[in-house]
C-alpha positions, 0 to 999 in steps of 0.5 A, a space after each residue: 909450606 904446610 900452611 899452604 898445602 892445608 889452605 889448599 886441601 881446604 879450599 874445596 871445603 870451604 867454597 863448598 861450605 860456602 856453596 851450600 850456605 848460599 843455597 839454604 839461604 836462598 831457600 830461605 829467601 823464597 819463603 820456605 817457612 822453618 827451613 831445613 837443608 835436611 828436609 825437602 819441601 814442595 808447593 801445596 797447589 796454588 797456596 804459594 806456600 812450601 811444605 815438608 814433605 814429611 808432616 807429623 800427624 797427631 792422631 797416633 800419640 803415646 798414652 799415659 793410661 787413657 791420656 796422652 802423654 803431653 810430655 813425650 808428644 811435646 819432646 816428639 814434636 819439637 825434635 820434628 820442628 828442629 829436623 825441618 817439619 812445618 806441618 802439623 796435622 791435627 782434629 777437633 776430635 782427634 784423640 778425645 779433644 787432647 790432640 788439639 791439647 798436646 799440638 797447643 803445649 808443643 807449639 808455645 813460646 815461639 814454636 808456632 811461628 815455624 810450622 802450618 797447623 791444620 785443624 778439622 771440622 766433625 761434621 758429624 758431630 754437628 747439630 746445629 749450623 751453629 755447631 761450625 763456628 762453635 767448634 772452630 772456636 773451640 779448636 783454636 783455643 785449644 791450640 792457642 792460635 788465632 788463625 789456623 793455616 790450613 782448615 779441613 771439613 772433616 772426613 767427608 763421605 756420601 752421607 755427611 755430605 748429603 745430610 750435614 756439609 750442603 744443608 748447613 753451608 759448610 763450604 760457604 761458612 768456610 769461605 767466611 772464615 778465610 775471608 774474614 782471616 781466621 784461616 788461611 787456606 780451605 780444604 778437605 779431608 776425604 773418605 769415600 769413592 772416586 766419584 764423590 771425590 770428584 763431585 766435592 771437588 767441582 763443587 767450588 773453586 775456593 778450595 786451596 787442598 785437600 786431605 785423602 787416605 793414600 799408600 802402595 795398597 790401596 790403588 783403587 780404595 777411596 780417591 785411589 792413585 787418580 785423585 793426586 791428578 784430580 786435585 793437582 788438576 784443579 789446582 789443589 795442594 795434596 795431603 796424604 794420610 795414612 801412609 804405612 795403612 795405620 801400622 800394616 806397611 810399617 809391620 809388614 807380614 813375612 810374605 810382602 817383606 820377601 816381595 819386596 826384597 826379591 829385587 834386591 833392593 832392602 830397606 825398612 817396611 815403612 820407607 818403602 811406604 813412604 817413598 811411594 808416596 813421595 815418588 807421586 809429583 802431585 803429593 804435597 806432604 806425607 802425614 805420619 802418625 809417629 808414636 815416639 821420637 825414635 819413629 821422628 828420627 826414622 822419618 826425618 831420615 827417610 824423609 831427607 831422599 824424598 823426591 818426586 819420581 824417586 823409585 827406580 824400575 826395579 823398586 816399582 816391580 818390587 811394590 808389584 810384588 807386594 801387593 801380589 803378595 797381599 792380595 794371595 794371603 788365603 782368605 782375602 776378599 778381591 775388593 778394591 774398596 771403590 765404594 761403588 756399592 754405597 750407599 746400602 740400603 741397610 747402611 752396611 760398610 761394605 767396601 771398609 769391612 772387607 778391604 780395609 778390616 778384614 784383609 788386613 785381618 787376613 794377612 796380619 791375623 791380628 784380631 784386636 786390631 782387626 775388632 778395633 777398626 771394625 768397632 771404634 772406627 767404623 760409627 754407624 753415621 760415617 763409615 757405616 754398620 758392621 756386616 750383621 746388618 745385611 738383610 741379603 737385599 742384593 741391591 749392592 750385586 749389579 754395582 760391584 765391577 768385581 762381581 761379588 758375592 757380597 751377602 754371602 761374604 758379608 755373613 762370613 765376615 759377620 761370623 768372623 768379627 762376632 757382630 
């Protein structure tokens, strides 16, 4: 009798047990690479691929001194592997050429077959169109691959794009590449306004993805909230980076913190940040830069809800509130970043120095972060020159939809950051 009561309260288990096992094979089935039950994965556009939702940027790793610590960063990626991650995002220049390194040393024996590698080429870095094929190469050794999945030109903007992607036939060596199978899939990583957004987009059908800097601040900045629906649009698989803003919305200040707690609803800085962009239908994988495996195991377990229109009303109000919050922190400039005042004349990165540098200096007060952006971020030939460089032209004053006073505020940050 006790046996068949046990066999009883042990069968709804067991049939659910069963249940599930069936679905995680059915998943495996569709082709899903390095399933995970824990993980949530979505299409990457039109590639006929499935990403986790969660990718793991290899931007942001931990130091030993002025290297990277190999070990740590292989310990880190292989716990997000085993937790169902199966995109690793890196860059030919990332980190001095040591990301590329550190992706290579935690992908071998048997690892690379679980995960998409992406990898990016500096265009700026170019002098020659022979420079492409060069740094391809280069790039795949340093990873130990022979075919990179998913390709970037990296970080395009208005003067890479003029002066170094359309002269040297980027877009087309790139085509060469994925026909000749040393890449699966071409894209893009994106830093720069709506409209050139649009234009690179248009300019060929070949484009299986893209990368753009996206999160809960940055409504308008760069390619903004409209250009997930540009590239779903066309077809594209959608990558995001910095979803916390390079540490700002994992840290938030005591202002936005209590903005987003004034529903109720309580959760860490960086899942709020996160959800956000899983709540996005068109956003294929979050890339997040982890520093240690305690950030892996936060971002596994976040990243186990994600799900497309996941925020409720009340979750959506709250975001409100927090970028309220951030936009009454004294001292911070109303720009949105839109880039409609590039190019300058003088070469000045207007809408980074004030929308990214200084109201993020505004609202965290943190200096040396604030000069590091400011100095190793922002290279004369992408980004643009520090504020100093205003010569007061005014050539910037009509394209501004926000009616700034931009020479005034320019000195202003000038004084501020010393340069």
């Amino acid at each position: 009798m006790l046996t068949a009561v046990a066999g009883a309260v042990a069968g709804p288990q067991l049939l659910a047990d069963k249940a599930e096992r069936h679905a995680d094979e059915a998943q495996r089935a569709a082709g899903i690479l390095n399933y995970n039950s824990q993980m949530q994965y979505r299409p990457m556009g039109l590639t006929g691929v499935k990403v986790s939702a969660l990718g793991f940027g290899m931007l942001r790793l931990p130091m030993k001194g002025s290297h990277v610590d190999f070990d740590q960063s292989v310990e880190m990626v292989h716990r997000a592997i085993e937790g169902g991650v199966n995109y690793i995002d890196t860059g030919r220049v990332y980190m001095g050429g040591e990301s590329e390194l550190a992706v290579g040393k935690a992908l071998a024996n048997g690892w690379r077959d679980r995960v998409y590698v992406t990898s990016k080429s500096p265009w700026w870095a170019m002098e020659s169109p022979d420079d492409f094929e060069k740094f391809f190469d280069e790039s795949r050794r340093a990873i130990g691959t022979d075919v990179i999945d998913f390709y970037h030109i990296h970080m395009i903007m208005h003067r890479g794009w003029r002066e170094k992607v359309l002269p040297y036939r980027l877009i087309e060596k790139m085509e060469k590449l994925k026909a000749d199978g040393k890449i699966r899939f071409m894209g893009f990583s994106f830093h720069d306004s709506l409209q050139l957004f649009k234009k690179v987009v248009e300019y060929t059908p070949a484009w299986d993805f893209c990368l753009i800097q996206h999160n809960y601040l940055d409504y308008e900045y760069e390619a903004g909230v409209l250009g997930p629906k540009y590239a779903a649009a066309n077809g594209m698989g959608l990558a995001v980076m910095k979803p916390v803003r390079t540490g700002l919305l994992a840290n938030l200040p005591q202002s936005m913190r209590e903005a987003l707690a004034s529903n109720g609803i309580v959760k860490p800085d960086a899942e709020w940040a996160l959800d956000y962009l899983w709540d996005i239908p068109e956003v294929s994988v979050a890339v997040s830069g982890m520093g240690s495996v305690a950030d892996v195991e936060e971002n596994l377990k976040y990243a186990a809800k994600a799900r497309p229109n996941m925020l409720s009303p009340e979750e959506r109000e709250a975001l409100g509130k927090a970028i309220l919050a951030y936009r009454n922190a004294p001292g911070h400039i109303d720009c949105t970043g839109c880039y409609q005042c590039i190019p300058c004349p003088h070469n000045v990165a207007i809408g980074y120095i004030f929308a990214y540098v200084h109201n993020n200096l505004m609202v965290h007060h943190d200096k040396a972060r604030a000069m590091a952006d400011y100095t190793v971020s922002m290279s004369p030939i992408q980004r643009g020159d520090p504020a100093s460089s205003c010569v007061g032209c005014g050539a910037c004053l009509p394209k501004c939809p926000q009616k700034l006073d931009i020479p005034s505020l320019l000195k202003t940050v000038a004084a501020e950051m010393g340069k």
